[in-house]
C-alpha positions as CSV (number, residue, x, y, z in Angstrom):
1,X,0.0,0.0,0.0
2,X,2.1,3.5,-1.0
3,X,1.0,6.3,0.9
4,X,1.8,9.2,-1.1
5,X,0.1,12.9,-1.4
6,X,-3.0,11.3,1.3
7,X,-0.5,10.6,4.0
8,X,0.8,14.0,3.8
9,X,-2.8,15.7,3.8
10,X,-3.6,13.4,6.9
11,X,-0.9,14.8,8.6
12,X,-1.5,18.1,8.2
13,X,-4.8,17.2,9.5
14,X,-7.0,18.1,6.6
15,X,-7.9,14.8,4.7
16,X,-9.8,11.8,5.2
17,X,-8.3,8.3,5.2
18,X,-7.9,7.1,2.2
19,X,-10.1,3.7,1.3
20,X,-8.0,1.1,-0.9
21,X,-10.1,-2.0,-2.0
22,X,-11.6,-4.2,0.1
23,X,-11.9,-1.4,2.7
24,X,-8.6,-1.0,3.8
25,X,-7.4,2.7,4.7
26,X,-4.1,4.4,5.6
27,X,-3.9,6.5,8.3
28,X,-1.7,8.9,9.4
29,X,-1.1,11.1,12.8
30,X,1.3,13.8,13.2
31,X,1.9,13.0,17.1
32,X,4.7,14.0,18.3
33,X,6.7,11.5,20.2
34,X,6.3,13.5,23.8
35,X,2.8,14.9,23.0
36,X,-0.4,12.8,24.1
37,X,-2.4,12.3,20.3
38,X,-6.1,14.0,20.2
39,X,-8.7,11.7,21.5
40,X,-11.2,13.0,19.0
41,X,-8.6,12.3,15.7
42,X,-7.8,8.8,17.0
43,X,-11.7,8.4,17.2
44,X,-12.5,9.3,13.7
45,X,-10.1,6.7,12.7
46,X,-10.7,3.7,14.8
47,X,-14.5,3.8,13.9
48,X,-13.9,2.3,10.3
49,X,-13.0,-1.2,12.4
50,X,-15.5,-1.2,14.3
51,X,-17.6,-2.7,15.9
52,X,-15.8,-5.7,16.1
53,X,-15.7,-8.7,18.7
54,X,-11.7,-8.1,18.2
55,X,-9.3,-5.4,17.6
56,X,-5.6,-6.5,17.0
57,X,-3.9,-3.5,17.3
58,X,0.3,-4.3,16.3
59,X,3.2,-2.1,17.6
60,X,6.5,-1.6,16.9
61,X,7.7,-1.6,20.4
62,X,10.3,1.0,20.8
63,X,7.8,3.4,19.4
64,X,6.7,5.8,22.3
65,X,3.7,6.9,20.1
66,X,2.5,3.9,19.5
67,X,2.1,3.0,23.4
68,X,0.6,6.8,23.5
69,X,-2.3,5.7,20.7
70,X,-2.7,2.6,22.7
71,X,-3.7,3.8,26.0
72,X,-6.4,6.7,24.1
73,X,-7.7,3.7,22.2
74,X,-8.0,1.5,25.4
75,X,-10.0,5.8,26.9
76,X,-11.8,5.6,23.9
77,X,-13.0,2.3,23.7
78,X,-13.7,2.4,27.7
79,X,-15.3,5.5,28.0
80,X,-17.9,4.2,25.5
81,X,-18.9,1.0,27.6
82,X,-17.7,-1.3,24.9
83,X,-14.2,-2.4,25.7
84,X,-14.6,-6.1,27.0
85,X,-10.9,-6.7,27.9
86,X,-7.6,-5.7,27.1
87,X,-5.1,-8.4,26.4
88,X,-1.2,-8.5,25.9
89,X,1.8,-9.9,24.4
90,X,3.6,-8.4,27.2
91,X,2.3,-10.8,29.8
92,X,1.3,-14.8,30.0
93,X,-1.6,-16.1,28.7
94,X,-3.6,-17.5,32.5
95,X,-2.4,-14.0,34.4
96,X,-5.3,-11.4,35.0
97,X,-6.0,-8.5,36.7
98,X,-10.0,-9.4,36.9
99,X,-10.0,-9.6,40.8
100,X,-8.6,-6.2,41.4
101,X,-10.5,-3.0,42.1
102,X,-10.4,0.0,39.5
103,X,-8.7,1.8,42.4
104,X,-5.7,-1.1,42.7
105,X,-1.9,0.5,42.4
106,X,0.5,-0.5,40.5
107,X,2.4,-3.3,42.4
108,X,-0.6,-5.7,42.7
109,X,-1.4,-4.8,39.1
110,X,2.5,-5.9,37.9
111,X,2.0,-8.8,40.5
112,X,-1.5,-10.3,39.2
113,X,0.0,-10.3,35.7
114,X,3.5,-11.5,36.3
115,X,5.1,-8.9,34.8
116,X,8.4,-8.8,33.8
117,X,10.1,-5.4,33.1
118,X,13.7,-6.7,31.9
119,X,12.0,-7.5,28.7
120,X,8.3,-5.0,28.9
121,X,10.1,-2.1,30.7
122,X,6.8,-0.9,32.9
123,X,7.7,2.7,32.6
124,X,6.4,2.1,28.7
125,X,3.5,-0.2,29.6
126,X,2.3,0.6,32.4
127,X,0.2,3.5,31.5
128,X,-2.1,1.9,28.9
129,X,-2.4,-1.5,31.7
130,X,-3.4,1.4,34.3
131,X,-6.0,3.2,31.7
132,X,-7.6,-0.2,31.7
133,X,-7.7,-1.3,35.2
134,X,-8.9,2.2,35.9
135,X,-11.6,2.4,33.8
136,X,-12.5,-1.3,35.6
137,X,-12.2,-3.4,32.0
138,X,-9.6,-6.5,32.7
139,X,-6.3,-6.7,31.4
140,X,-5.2,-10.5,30.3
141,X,-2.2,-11.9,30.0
142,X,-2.5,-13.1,26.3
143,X,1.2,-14.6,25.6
144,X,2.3,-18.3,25.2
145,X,3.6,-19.0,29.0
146,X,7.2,-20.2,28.8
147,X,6.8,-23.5,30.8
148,X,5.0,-24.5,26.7
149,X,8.1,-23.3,24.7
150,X,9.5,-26.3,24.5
151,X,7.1,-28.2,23.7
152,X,5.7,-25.7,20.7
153,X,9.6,-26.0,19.0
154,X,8.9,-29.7,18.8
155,X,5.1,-29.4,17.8
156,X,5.0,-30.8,13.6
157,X,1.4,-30.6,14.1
158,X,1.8,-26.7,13.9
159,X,4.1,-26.7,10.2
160,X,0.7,-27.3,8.2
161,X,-1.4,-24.1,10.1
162,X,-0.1,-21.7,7.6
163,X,-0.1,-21.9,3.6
164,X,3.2,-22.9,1.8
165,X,3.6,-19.3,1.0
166,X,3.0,-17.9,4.5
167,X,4.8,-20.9,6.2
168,X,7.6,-20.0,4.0
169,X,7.4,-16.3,4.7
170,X,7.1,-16.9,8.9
171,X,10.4,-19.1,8.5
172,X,12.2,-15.9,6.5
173,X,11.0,-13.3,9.8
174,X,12.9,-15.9,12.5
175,X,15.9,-15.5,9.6
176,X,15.9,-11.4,9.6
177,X,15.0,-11.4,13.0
178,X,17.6,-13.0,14.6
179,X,19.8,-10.8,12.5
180,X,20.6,-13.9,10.0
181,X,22.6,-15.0,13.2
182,X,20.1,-18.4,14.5
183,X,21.6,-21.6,13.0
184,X,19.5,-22.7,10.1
185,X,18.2,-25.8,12.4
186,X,16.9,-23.8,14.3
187,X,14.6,-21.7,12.2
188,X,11.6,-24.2,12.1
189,X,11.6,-24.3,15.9
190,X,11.5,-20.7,16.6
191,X,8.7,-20.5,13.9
192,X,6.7,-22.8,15.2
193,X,6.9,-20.8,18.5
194,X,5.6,-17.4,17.0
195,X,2.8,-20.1,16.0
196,X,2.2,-21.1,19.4
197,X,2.8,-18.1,21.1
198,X,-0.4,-16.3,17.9
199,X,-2.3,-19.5,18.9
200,X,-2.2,-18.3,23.0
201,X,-3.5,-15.0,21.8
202,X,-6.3,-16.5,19.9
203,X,-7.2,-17.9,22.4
204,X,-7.1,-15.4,25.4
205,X,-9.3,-13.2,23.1
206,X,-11.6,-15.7,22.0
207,X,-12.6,-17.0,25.7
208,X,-13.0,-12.5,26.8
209,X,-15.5,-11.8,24.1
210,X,-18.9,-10.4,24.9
211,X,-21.5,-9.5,22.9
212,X,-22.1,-5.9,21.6
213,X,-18.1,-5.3,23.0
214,X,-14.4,-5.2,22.0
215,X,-11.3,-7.0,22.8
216,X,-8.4,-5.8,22.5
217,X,-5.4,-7.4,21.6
218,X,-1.8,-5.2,22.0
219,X,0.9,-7.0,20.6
220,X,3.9,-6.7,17.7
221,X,2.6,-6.0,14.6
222,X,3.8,-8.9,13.2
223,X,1.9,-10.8,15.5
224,X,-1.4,-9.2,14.3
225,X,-0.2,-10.0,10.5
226,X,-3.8,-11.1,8.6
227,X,-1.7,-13.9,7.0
228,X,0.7,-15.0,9.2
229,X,-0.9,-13.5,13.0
230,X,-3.5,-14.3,15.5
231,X,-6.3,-14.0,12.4
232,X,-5.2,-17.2,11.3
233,X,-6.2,-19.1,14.7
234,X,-9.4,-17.0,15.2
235,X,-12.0,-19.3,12.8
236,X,-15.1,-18.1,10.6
237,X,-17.8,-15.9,12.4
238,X,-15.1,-14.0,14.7
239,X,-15.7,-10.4,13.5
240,X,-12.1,-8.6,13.9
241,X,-10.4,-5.8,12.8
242,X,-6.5,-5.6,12.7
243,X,-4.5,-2.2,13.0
244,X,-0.5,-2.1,12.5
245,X,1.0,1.1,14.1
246,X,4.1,1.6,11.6
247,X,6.5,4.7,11.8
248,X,7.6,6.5,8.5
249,X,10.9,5.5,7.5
250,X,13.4,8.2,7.8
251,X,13.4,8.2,3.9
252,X,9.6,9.1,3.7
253,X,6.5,6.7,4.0
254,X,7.1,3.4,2.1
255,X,5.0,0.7,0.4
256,X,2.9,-1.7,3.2
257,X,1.5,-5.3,2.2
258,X,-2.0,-4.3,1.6
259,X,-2.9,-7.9,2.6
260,X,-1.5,-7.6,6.6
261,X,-3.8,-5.4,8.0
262,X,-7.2,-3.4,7.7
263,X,-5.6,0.1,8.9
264,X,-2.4,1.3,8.7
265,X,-1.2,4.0,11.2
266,X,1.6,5.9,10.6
267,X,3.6,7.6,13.3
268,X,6.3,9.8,13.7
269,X,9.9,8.8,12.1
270,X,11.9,6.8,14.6
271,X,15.9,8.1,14.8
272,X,17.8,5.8,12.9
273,X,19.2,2.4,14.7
274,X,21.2,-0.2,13.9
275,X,19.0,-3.6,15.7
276,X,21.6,-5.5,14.7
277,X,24.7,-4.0,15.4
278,X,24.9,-5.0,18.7
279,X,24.3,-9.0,18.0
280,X,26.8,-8.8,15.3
281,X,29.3,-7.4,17.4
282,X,32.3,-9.2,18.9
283,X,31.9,-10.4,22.4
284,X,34.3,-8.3,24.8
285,X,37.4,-10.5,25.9
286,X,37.0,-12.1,28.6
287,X,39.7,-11.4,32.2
């Protein structure tokens, strides 16, 4: 999907989304990165995928904005009486917030879900899990639990979920994810993992729907993938909507597979970073 000339009137605030076939839009927000976005722009753009018993909404997750649209879309959603649950990536599929009070601080919050800030740091998170357990709507732990990791690397069952092609493709994102670094017997495994871990999703926000409201699902963007994501393990009759938050590239807004997602968000340029860099580089020597 090229956003060209529409992205640009989108971000100075003066066009409408643009509608490609099938319905799916670009969108675009000129939020900058320490600046909260306008509750009433994010609303005129999330109510193109709705309702819906789902909303996958994908991050990139060193993007400060995108945690900043995530907790006005969890307001939004609760202000309106129709946000059934919120559930995360960031914490283990069976941990749950449902027996605190709206009024509950933030240690028993991090405690009832487990969380673990080495690898969610809670100073990014914890402001959209806090909009939710404020507003009294329950915040799920949505993520395959580690104790099954094993046992998903070694699952054959799971190599015939996807088509060829998107089987094919999944294997190539453990490849460029791991930097072209994770031995090539290793790449089934870890894809059958991201498998698993969409699967545990699935799941979480299958069992938290209710009628006439939302789920929400926060997770990586390539988690919410319409080909290769959580859609794939939701069946026929689910009615979801999936949103990738994506930041312009620091060479102007690029193409995006048309086919990945309903809505496409773009968010302010990231400064430039190098995720590799420090996988590739040599171990210090050792005293």
């Amino acid at each position: 999907m090229a956003v060209t000339a529409a992205w640009l009137g989108a971000l100075l605030g003066c066009a409408a989304p643009p509608a490609g076939p099938g319905g799916f839009t670009s969108t675009a927000f000129a939020v900058p990165t320490q600046q909260a976005p306008d509750p009433a722009a994010v609303w005129r753009q999330l109510q193109p995928l709705l309702p819906a018993d789902v909303l996958l909404m994908g991050e990139q997750h060193d993007a400060p904005t995108h945690q900043q649209l995530q907790r006005t879309v969890v307001q939004l959603l609760a202000e309106r009486g129709v946000l059934a649950a919120v559930a995360l990536e960031m914490a283990e599929r069976g941990t749950s917030t449902a027996g605190l009070p709206p009024g509950a601080g933030e240690q028993p919050v991090r405690e009832a879900l487990r969380w673990r800030d080495a690898s969610w740091p809670w100073a990014t998170y914890g402001p959209v899990v806090m909009a939710a357990v404020r507003a009294g709507v329950p915040v799920l732990g949505a993520n395959l639990p580690m104790a099954e990791l094993r046992g998903a690397m070694q699952s054959v069952a799971l190599d015939g979920h996807l088509t060829l092609e998107s089987w094919q493709k999944q294997q190539q994102n453990m490849r460029d994810g791991h930097c072209g670094l994770l031995p090539e017997r290793q790449i089934v495994p870890m894809a059958r993992v991201q498998l698993a871990r969409d699967a545990a999703m699935a799941r979480t926000v299958l069992d938290a729907r209710q009628r006439g409201k939302t789920v929400l699902l926060i997770a990586g963007n390539g988690h919410v993938d319409r080909q290769l994501g959580v859609p794939t393990h939701l069946g026929v009759g689910v009615r979801f909507s999936a949103l990738t938050l994506v930041p312009v590239p620091a060479s102007g807004p690029a193409g995006e597979d048309r086919r990945a997602a309903d809505a496409v968000w773009m968010t302010p340029t990231l400064p430039p970073k190098d995720y590799c860099a420090e996988l590739k580089a040599p171990a210090a020597p050792t005293r």
